[in-house]
N, C-alpha and C positions, 0 to 999 in steps of 0.2 A: 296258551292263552285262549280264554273264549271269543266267540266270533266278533264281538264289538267292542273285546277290550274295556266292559265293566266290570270292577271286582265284586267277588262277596264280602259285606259287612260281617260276616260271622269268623273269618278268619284272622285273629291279629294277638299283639300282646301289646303290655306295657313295661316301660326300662324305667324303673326310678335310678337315678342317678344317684351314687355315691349313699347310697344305702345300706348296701351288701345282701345277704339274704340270699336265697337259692332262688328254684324256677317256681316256686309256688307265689311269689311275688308281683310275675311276668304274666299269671293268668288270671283273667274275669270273663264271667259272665255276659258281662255288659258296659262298657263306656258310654257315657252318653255329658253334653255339655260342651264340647267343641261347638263355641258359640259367640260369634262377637257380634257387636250391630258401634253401628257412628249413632252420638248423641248429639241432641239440637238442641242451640237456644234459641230465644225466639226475637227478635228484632222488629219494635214496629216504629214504622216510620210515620215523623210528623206530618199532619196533612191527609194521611193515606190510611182511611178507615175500613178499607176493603179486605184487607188480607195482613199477614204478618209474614216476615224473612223469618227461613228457618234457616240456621245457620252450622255447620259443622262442628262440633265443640271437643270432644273423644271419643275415645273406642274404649268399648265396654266389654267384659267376658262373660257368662253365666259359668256357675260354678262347676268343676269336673266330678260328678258322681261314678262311681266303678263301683258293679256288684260280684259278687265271687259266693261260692261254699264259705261256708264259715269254718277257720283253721286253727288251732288252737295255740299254735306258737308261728312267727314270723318275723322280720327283721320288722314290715311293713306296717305288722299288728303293735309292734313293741315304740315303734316310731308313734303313732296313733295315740295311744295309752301314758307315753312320756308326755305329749305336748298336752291332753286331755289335764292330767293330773299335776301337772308342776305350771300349765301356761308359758314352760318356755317354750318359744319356737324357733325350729332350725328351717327352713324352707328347703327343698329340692327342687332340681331339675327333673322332668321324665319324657318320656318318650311315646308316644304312641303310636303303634306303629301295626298299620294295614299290610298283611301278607298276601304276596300274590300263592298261585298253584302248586309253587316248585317252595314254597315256604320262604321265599324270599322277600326284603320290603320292600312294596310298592310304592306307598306313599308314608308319609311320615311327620308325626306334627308334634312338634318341639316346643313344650309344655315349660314356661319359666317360672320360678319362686313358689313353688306350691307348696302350699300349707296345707295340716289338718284342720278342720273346719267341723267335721261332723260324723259321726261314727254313729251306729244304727244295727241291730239284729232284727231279722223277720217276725213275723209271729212263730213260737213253739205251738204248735196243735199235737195232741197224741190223737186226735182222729186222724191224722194224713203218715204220711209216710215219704214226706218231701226233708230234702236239705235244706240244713239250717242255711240262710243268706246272710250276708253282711255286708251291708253299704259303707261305702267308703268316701265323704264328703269332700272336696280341696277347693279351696281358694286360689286365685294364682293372678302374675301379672299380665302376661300373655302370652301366643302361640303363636309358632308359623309352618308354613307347608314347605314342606321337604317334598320332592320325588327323589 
């Protein structure tokens, strides 16, 4: 472990749950969206022209974006392409999960009811010489921290 016990963000993978599919599933590019905030209402009181209560109301998520190479067959592409094209939706569970040195999980954030939401290729350029990307949009209800 390093001297202070911070990890690297660039280490980790993802479990969809009960999906099936191999390890090409389990890797991205990039997570981003582990993100809750508390929502306010706002409360004003008779008499009292000064200011307004702000009051706790819920917890809100922003949505889970994962970038990867683009794969041509997938259990996770095929999951995508069914809900996209019929609007049925089956929601998962998944996992996100921060590896420490020895590849083990360090931290872990247990990702509930996630949907497909939005599906996305990069630009194709024949001037460059980069991999195709593919965003991977979800929805979900919420998450919590595992160590």
């Amino acid at each position: 472990m390093n001297r202070f016990g911070f990890l690297g963000a660039f280490h980790f993978r993802v479990e969809f749950l009960g999906l099936g599919g191999d390890s090409v599933d389990t890797r991205f590019q990039s997570v981003s969206g582990l993100s809750s905030s508390i929502e306010t209402d706002s409360l004003r009181e008779g008499g009292e022209n000064r200011f307004e209560h702000a009051l706790p109301s819920r917890t809100s998520y922003s949505d889970l974006v994962l970038k990867r190479g683009f794969v041509t067959s997938s259990a996770l592409l095929d999951w995508f392409s069914s809900a996209m094209q019929t609007l049925e939706i089956y929601p998962k569970d998944l996992n996100v999960v921060l590896l420490n040195e020895k590849h083990e999980p360090a931290m872990t954030w247990k990702v509930t009811h996630a949907w497909p939401k939005k599906w996305a290729i990069g630009d194709l350029d024949a001037e460059t010489s980069a991999i195709a990307i593919e965003t991977l949009e979800l929805g979900y209800h919420d998450f919590r921290l595992e160590k």
